[in-house]
VOMIBA-507945 format. One line per 4 residues: number of its first residue (from 1); their letters; for each residue y, z, x of N, C-alpha, C, CB. Coordinates in steps of 0.2 Angstrom, whole numbers. Each point is the difference from the previous one (the first is absolute). Glycine has a CB too. Layout:
N
NUM	A	Y Z X Y Z X Y Z X Y Z X; ... .
This chain:
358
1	XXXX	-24 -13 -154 3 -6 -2 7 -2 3 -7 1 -10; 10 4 12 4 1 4 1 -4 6 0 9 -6; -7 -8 10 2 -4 7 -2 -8 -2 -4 11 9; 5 -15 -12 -2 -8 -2 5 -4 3 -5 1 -12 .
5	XXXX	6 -9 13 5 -3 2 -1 -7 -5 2 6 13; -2 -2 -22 1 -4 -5 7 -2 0 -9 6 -5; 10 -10 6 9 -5 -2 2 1 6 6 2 -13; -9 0 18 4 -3 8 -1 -6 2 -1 9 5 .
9	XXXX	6 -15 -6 -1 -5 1 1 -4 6 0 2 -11; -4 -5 17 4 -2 5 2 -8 -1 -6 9 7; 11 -10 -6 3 -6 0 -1 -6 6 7 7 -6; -5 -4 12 -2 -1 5 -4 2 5 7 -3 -5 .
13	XXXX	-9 -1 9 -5 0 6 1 8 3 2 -14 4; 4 14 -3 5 7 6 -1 3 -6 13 -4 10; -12 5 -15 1 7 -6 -10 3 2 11 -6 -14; -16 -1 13 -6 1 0 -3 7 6 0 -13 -5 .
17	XXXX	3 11 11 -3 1 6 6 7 3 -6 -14 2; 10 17 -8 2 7 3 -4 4 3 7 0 -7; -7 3 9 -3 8 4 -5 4 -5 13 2 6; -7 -2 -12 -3 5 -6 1 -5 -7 4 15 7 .
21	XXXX	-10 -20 -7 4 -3 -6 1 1 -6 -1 -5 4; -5 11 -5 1 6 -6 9 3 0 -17 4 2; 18 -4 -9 4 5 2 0 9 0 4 -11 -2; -9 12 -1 0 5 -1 -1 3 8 -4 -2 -13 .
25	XXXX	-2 -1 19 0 2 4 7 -2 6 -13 0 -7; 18 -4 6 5 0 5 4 6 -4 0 -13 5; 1 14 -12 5 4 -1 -5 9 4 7 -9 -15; -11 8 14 -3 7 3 2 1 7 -10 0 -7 .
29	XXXX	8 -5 12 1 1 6 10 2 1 -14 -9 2; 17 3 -7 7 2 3 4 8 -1 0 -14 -2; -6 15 -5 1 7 -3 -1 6 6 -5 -4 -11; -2 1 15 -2 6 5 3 1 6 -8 -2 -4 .
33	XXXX	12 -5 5 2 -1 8 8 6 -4 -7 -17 8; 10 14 -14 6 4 -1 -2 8 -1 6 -12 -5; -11 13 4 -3 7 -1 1 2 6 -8 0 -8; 4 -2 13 -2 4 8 7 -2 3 -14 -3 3 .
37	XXXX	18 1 -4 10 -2 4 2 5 -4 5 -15 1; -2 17 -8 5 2 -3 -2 9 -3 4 -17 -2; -12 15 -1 -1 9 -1 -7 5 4 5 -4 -13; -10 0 19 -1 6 3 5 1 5 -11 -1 -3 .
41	XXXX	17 -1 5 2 5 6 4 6 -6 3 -11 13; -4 11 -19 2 6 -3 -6 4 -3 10 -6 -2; -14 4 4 -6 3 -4 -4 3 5 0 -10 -10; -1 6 15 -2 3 8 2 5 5 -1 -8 -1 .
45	XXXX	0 15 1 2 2 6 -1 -2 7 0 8 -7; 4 -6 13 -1 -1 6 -7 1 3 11 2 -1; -14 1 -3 -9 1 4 -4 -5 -2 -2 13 0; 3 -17 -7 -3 -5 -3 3 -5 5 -1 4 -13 .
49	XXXX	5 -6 13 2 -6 4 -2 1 7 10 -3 -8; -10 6 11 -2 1 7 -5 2 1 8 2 0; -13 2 -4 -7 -2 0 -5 -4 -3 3 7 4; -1 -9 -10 -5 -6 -3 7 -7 -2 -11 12 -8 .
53	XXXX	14 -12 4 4 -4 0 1 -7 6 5 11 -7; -2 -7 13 1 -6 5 -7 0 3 13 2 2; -16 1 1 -7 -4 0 -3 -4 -3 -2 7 3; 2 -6 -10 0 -6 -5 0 -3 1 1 2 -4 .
57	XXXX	6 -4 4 3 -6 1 0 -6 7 5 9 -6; -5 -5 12 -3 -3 6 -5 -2 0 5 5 6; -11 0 -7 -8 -1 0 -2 -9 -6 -1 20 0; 4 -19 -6 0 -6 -4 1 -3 3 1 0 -8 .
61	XXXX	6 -4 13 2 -4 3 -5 -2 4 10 4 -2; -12 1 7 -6 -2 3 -6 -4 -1 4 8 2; -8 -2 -8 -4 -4 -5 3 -7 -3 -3 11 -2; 7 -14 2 3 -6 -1 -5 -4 4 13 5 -2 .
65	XXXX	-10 -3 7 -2 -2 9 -5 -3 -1 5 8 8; -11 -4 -10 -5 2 3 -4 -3 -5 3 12 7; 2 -14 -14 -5 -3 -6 0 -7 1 3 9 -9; 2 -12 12 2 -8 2 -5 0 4 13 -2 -1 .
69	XXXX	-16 4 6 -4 -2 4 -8 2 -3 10 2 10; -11 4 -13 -8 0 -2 -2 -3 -3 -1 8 0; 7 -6 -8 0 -3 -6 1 -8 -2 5 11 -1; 0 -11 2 2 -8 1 -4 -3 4 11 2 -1 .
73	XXXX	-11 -2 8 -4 -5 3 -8 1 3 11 -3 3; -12 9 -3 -8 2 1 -3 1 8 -1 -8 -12; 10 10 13 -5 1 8 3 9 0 0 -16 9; -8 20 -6 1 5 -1 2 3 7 -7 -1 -9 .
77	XXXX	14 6 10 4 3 5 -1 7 -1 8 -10 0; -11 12 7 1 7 -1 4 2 9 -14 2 -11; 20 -8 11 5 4 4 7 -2 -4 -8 1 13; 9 3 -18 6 1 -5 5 5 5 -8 -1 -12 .
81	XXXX	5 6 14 3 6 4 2 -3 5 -6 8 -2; 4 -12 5 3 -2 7 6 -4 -1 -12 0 6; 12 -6 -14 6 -2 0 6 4 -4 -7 -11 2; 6 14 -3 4 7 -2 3 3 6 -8 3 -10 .
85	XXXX	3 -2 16 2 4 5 4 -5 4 -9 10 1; 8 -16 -1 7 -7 2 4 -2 -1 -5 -4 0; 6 7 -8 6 -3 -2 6 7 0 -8 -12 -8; 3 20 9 4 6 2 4 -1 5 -8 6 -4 .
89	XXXX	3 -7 10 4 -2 7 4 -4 1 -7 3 4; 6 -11 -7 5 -6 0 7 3 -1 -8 -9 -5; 7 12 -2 7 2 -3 3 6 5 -2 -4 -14; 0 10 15 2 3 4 0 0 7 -2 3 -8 .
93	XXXX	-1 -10 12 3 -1 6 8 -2 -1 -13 -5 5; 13 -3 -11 6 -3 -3 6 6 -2 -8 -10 -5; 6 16 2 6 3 -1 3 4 5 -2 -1 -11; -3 4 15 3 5 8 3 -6 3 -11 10 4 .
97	XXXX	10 -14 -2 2 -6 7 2 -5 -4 -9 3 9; 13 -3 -13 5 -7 -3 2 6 -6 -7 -16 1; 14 18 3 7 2 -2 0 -2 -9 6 -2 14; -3 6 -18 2 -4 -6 -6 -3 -3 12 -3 5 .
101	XXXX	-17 1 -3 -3 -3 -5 -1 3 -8 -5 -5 11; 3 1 -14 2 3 -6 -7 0 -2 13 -3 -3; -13 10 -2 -8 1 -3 -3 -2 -2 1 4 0; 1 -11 -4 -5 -5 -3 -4 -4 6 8 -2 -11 .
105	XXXX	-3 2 15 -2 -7 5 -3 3 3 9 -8 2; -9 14 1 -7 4 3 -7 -2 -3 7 10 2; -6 -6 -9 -8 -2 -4 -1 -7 2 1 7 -11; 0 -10 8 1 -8 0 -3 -4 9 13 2 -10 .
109	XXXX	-9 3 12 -3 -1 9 -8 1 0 12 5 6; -13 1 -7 -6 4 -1 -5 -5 -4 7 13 0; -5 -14 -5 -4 -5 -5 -1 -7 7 8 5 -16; -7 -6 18 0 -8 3 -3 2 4 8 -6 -1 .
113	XXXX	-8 12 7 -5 -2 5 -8 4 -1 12 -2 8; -8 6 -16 -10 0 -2 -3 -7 -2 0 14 -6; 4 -21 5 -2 -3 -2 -2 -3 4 5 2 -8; -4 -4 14 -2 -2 7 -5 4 1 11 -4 5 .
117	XXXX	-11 11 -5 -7 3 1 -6 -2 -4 7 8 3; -4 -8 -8 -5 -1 -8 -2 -10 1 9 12 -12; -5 -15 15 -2 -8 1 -5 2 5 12 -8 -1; -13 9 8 -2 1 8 -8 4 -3 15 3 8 .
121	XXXX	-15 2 -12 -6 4 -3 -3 -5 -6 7 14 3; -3 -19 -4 -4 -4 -8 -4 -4 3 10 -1 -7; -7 -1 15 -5 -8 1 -7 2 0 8 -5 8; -12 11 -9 -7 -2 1 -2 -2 -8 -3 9 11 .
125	XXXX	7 -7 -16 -3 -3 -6 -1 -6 -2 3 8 -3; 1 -14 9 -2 -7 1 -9 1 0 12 -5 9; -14 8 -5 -6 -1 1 -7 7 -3 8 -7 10; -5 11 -11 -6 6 -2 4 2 -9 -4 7 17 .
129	XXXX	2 -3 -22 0 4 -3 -4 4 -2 6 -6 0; -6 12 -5 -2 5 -3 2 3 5 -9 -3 -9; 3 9 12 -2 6 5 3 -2 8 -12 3 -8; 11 -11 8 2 -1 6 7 0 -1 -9 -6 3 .
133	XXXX	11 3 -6 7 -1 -1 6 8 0 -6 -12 -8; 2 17 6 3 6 -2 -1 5 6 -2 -3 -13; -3 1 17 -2 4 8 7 -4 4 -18 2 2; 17 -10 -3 5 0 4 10 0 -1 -12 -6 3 .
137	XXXX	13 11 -10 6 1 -2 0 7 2 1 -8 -9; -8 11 9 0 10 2 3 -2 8 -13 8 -7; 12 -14 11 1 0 7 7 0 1 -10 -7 2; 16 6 -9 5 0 2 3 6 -2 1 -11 0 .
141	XXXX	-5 16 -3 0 7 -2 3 3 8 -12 0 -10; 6 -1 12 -3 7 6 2 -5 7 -13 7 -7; 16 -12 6 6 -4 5 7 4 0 -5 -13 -2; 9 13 -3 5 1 -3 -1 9 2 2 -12 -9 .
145	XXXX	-4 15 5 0 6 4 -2 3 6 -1 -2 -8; -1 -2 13 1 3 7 6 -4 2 -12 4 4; 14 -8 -7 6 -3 3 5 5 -1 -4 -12 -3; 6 13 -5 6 4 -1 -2 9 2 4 -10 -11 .
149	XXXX	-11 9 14 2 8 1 1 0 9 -9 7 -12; 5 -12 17 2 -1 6 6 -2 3 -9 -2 0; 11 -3 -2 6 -3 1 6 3 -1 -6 -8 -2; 11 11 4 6 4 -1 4 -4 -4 -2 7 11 .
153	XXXX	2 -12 -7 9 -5 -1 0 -1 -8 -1 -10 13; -7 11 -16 1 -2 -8 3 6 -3 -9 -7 -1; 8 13 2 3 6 -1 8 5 2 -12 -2 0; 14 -7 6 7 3 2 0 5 5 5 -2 -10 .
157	XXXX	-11 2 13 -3 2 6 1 8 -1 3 -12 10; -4 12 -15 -1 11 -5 -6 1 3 5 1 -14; -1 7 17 -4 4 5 -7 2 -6 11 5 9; -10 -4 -12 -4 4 -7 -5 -6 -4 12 10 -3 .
161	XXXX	-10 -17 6 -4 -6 -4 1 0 -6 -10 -1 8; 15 4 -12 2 0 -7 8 -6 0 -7 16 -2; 9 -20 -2 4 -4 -4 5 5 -5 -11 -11 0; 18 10 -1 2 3 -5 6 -3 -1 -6 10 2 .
165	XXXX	8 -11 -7 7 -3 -3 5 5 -4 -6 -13 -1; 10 12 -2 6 3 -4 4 -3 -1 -1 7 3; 5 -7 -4 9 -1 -4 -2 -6 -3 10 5 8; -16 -6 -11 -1 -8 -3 5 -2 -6 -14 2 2 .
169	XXXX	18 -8 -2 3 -4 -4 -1 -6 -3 5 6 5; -2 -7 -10 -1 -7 -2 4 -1 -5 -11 -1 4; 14 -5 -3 6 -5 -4 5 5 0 -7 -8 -9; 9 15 12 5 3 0 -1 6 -2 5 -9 -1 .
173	XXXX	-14 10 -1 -1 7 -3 -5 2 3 5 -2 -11; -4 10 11 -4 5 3 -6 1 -2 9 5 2; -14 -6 0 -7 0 -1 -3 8 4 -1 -17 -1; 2 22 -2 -1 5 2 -5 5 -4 12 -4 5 .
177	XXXX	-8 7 -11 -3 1 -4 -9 -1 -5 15 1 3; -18 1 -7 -4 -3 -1 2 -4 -5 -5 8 4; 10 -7 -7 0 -6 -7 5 -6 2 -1 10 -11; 5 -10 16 0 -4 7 -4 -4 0 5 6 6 .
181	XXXX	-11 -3 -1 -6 -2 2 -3 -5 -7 -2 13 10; 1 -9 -13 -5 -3 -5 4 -7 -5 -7 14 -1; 11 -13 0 7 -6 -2 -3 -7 4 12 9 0; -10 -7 6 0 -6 5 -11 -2 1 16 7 8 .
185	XXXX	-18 -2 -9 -7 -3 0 -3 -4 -5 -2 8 5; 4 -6 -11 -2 -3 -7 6 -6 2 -4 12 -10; 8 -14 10 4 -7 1 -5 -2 6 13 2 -4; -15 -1 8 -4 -6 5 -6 0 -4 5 3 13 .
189	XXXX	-9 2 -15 -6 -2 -4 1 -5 -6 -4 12 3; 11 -10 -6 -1 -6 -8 1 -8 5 7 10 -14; -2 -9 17 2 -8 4 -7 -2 3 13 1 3; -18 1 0 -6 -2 4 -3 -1 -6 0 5 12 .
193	XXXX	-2 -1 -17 -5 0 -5 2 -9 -4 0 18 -3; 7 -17 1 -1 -8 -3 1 -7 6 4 5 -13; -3 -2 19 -3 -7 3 -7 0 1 10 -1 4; -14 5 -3 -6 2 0 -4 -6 -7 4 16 6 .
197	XXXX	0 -12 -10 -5 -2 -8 2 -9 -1 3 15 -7; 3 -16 11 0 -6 1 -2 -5 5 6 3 -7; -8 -1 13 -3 -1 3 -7 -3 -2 8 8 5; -13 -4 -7 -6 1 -4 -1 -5 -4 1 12 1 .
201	XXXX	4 -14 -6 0 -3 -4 2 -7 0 -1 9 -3; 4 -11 10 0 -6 3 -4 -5 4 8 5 -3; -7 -10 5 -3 -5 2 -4 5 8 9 -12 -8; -7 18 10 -3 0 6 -4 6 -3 10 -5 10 .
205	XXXX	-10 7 -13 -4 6 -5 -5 0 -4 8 3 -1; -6 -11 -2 -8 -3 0 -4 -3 4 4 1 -6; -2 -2 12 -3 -1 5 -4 6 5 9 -9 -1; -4 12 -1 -5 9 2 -5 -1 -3 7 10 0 .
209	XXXX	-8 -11 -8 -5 2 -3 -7 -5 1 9 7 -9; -6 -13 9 -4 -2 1 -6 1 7 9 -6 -9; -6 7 13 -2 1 6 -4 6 -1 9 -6 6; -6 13 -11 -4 3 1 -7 2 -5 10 2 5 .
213	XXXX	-10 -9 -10 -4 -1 -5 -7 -4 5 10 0 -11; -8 -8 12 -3 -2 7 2 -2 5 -5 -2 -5; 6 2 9 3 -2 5 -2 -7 1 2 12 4; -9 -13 -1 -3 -9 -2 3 -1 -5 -10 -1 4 .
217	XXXX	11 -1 -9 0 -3 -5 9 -2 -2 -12 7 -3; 16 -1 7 7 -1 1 0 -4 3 4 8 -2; -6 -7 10 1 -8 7 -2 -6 -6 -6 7 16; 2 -5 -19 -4 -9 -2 8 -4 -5 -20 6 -4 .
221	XXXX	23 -1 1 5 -2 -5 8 -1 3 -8 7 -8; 6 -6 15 8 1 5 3 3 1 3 -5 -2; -5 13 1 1 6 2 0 0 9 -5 4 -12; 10 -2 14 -2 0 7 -1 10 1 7 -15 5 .
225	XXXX	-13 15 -1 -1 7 -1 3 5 6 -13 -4 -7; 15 0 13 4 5 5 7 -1 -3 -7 0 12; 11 -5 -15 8 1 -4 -3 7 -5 5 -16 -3; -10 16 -1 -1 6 -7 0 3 2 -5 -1 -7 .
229	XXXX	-1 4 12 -2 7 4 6 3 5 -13 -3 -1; 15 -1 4 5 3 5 7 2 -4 -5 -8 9; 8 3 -13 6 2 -6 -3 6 -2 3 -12 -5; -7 14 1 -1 7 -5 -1 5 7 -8 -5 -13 .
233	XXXX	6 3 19 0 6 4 8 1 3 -13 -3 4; 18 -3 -3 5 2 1 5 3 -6 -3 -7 9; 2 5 -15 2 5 -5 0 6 -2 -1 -8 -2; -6 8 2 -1 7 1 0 6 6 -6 -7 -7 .
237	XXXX	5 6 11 5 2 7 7 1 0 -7 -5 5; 11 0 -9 6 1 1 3 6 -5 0 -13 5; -3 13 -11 -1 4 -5 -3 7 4 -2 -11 -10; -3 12 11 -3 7 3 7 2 5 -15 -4 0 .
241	XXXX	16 0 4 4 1 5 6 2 -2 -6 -6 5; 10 4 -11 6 5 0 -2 4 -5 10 -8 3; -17 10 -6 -2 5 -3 0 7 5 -5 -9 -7; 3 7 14 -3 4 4 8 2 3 -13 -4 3 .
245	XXXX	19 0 -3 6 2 3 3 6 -5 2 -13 6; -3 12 -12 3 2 -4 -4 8 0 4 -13 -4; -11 13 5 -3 4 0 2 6 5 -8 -10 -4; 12 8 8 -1 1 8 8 1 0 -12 -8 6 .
249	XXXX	17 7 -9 8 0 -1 -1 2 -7 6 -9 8; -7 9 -12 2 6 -8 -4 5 -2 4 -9 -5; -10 7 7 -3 7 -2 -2 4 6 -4 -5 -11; 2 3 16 -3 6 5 6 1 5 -15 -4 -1 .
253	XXXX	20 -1 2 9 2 4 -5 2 9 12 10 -14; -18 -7 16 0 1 6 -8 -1 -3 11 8 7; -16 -11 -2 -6 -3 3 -4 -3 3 3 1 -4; -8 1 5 -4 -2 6 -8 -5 0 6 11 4 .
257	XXXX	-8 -15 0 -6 -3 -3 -5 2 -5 2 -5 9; -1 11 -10 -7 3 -3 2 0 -8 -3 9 11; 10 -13 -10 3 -1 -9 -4 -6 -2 14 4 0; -16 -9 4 -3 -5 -1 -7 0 3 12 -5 1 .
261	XXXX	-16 8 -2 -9 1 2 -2 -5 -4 -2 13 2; -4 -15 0 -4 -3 -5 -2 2 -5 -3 -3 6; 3 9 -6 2 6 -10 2 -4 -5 5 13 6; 3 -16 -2 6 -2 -3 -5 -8 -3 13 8 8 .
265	XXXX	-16 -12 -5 -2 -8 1 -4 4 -8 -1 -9 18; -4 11 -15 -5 4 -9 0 1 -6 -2 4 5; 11 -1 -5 4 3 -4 0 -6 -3 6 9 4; -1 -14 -4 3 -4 -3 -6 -6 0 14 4 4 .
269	XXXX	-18 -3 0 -8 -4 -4 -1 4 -7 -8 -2 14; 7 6 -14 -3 4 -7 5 0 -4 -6 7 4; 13 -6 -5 6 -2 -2 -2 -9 -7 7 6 17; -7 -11 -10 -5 -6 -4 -5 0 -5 2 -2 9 .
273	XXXX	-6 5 -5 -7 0 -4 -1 5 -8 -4 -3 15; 9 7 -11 2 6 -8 5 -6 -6 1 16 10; 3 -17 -6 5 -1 -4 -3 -8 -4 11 7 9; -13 -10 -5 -3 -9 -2 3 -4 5 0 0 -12 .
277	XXXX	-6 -3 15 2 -6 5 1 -7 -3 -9 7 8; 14 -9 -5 3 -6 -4 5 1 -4 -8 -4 0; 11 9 -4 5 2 -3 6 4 3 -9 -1 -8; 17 -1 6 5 3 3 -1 6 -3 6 -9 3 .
281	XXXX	-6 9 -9 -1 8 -5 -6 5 3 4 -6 -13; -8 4 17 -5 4 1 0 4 6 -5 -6 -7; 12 2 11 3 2 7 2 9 -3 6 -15 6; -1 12 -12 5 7 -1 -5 6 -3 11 -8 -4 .
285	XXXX	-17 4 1 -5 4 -4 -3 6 7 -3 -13 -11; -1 9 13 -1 2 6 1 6 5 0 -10 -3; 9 8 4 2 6 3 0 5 -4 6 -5 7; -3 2 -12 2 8 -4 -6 5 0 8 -6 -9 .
289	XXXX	-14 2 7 -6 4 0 0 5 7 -7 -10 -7; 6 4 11 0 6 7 5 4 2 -6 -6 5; 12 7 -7 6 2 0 -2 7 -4 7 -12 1; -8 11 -9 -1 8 -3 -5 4 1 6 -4 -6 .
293	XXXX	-14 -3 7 -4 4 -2 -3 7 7 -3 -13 -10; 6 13 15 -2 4 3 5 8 -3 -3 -10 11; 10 8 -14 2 3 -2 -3 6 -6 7 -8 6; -11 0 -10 -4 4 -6 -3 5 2 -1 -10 -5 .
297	XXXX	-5 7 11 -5 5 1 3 9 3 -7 -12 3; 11 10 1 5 7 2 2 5 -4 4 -6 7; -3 3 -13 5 3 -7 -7 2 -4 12 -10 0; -17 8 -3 -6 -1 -3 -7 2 -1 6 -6 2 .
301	XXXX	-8 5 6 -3 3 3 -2 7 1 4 -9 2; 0 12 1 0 9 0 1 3 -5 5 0 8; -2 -3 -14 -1 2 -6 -6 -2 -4 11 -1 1; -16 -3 1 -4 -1 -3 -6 6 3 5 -13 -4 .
305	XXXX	-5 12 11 -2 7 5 0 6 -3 4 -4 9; 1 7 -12 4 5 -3 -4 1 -7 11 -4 7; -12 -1 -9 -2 3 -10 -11 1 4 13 -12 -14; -14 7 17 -9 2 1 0 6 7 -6 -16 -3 .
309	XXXX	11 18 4 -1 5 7 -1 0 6 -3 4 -6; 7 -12 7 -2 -2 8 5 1 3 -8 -8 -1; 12 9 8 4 0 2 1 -7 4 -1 12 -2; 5 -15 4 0 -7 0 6 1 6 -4 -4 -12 .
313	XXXX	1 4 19 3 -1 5 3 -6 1 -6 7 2; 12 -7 5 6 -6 1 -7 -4 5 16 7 1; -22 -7 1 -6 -3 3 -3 -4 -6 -2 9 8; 2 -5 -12 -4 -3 -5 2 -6 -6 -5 12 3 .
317	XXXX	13 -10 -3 6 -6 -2 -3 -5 2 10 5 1; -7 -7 7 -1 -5 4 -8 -3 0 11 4 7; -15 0 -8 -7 -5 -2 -1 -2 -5 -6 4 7; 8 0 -12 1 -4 -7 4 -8 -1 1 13 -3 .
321	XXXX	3 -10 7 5 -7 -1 -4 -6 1 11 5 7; -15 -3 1 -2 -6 4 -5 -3 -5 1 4 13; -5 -1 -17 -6 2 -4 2 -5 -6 -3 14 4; 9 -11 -5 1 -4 -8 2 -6 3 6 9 -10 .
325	XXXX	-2 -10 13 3 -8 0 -7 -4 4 17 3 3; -21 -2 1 -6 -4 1 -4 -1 -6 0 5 10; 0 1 -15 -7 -2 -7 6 -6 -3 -9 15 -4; 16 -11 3 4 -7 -3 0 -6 2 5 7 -3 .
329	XXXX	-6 -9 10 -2 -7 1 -6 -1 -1 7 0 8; -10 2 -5 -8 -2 -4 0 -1 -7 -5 6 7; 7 -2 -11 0 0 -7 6 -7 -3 -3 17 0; 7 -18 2 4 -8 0 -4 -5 3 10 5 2 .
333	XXXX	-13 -5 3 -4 -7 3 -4 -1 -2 2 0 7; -6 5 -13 -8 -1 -4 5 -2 -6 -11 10 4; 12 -5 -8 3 -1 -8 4 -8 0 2 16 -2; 7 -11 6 6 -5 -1 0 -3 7 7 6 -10 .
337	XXXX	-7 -14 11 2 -2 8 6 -1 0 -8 -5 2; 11 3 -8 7 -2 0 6 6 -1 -5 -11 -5; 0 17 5 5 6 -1 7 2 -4 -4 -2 9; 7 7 -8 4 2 -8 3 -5 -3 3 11 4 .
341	XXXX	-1 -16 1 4 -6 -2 -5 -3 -5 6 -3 12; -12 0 -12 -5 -2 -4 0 4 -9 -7 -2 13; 7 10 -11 -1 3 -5 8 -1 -4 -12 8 6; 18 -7 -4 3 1 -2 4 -9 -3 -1 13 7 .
345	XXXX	-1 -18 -5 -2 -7 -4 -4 0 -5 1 -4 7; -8 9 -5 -4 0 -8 4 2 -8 -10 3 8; 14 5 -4 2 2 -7 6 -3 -1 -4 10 0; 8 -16 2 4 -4 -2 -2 -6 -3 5 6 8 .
349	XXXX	-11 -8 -6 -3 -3 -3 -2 2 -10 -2 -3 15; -1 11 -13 -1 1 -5 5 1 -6 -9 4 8; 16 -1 -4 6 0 -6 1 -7 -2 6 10 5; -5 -17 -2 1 -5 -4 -4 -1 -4 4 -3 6 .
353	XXXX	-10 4 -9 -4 -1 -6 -1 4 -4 -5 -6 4; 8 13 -3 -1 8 -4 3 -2 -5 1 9 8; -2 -6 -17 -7 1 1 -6 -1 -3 5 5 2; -4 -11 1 -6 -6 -3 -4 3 7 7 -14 -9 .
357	XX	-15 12 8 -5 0 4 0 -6 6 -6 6 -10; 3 -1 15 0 -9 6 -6 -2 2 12 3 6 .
């Protein structure tokens, strides 16, 4: 009885149409965001933030990317990797070869010309979707990759075809460290997350949806469908893209196209589809899943080997992995479509009437 919004009263229009107009639900979120700022960089060691923490963080962001386009508008992209690997090199061409520039404005750079990439790669969804639509996004996969691994000049013409940055700053402070690192990632994830969520929930977000409910039926109402489709393709691009810079400057500091494979475009498909397509929470939901659950199995795994008498090789990890996260899509696309995002609305649902029957 606890989660209700008995005596929340809206007065006005603007009170109606907050974010979170429960309050139980805004005070949580501002609970959490002040949790993840002020007590895990005390609660975290340096191997948590460096290996699950800040991938977290980027990977959602991505998934952000990647949910605006599936989720929201309904056109399906399986070259995510490639605008990741666009908006890696934008910013790192920008910060080698323009002196001073400052680290936001790199990403930011990066973010723009995956969005020119992510416009240029959108136009065929004027005309084809589903399977078609998604062969001709894999084309900007496996473009982008012989690009950045042929082409020197994108690499600063490195003998070794590897990218690397250092002494990264911003606003006057050292972005070095992991809880550095991870500070500055969580501030670009929470600022993108609520323009994202307001984005979605404005006049051009419902235009996504509609378009990805019918798309006839939108044109018939004044929807124009290359403004919808192309907009959610450059949003989303631009989003992936300083996901990939960031990717590519805070967590991995040195890389080469094989950071950005089509592996990577799959990931953050499954990411979606795990977490819930159409939902900003299912972006976060999403990563985190693929974020620990490999860890789970590594940790779990050999121990469960261990009590029936099997020995449980580092081979036999990695097909497990592949093994579970394929039955768990499947097992989401039958059961739940809407994914953990769905399930974790039901039991919110369920606490508003607890514990009366529903």
């Amino acid at each position: 009885m606890f989660y209700r919004e008995n005596g929340q009263f809206k007065t006005s229009y603007k009170a109606d149409q907050q974010i979170f107009p429960i309050a139980q639900d805004r005070w949580g979120v501002l609970m959490l965001i002040a949790f993840a700022f002020f007590a895990v960089p005390f609660l975290a060691d340096e191997y948590m933030m460096r290996a699950i923490l800040i991938p977290f963080l980027i990977l959602a962001l991505a998934a952000l990317g990647v949910n605006i386009l599936v989720g929201y508008c309904g056109q399906i992209s399986l070259g995510s990797g490639a605008f990741m690997a666009v908006g890696a090199y934008a910013a790192f061409n920008c910060w080698v070869r323009l002196d001073g520039i400052p680290l936001i404005a790199a990403l930011l750079v990066g973010g723009f010309f995956a969005t020119l990439v992510g416009i240029f790669f959108g136009i065929p969804s004027l005309r084809v979707k589903g399977l078609y639509l998604s062969v001709a996004t894999l084309a900007a996969q496996f473009f982008c990759d012989w690009a950045f691994l042929r082409i020197t000049w994108f690499t600063n013409n490195s003998a070794s075809g590897t990218a690397s940055v250092s002494n990264l700053t911003a606003f006057g402070f050292d972005i070095v460290t992991p809880l550095q690192k991870y500070i500055f990632c969580l501030s670009v994830l929470v600022v993108f997350g609520v323009l994202a969520k307001n984005l979605v929930r404005g006049a051009i977000g419902r235009e996504w949806m509609a378009i990805r409910d019918m798309d006839v039926a939108a044109a018939v109402i004044g929807i124009r469908p290359m403004y919808a489709k192309l907009s959610a393709f450059a949003v989303s691009s631009f989003i992936v893209g300083v996901a990939g810079a960031l990717w590519a400057f805070i967590y991995l500091g040195s890389w080469e196209p094989a950071a950005f494979s089509v592996d990577r475009s799959f990931q953050l498909l499954f990411m979606v589809i795990l977490g819930g397509m159409g939902s900003i929470m299912g972006s976060f939901f999403g990563a985190a899943f693929i974020v620990i659950l490999p860890i789970a199995i590594n940790i779990f795994l050999p121990l469960l080997g261990a009590l029936v008498g099997i020995e449980v090789g580092t081979a036999a990890l990695t097909h497990s992995e592949q093994i579970i996260f394929g039955a768990l899509i499947v097992w989401f696309l039958i059961v739940e479509p809407h994914g953990l995002a769905k399930l974790w609305s039901v039991g919110k649902q369920k606490m508003r009437v607890w514990p009366f029957p529903h």
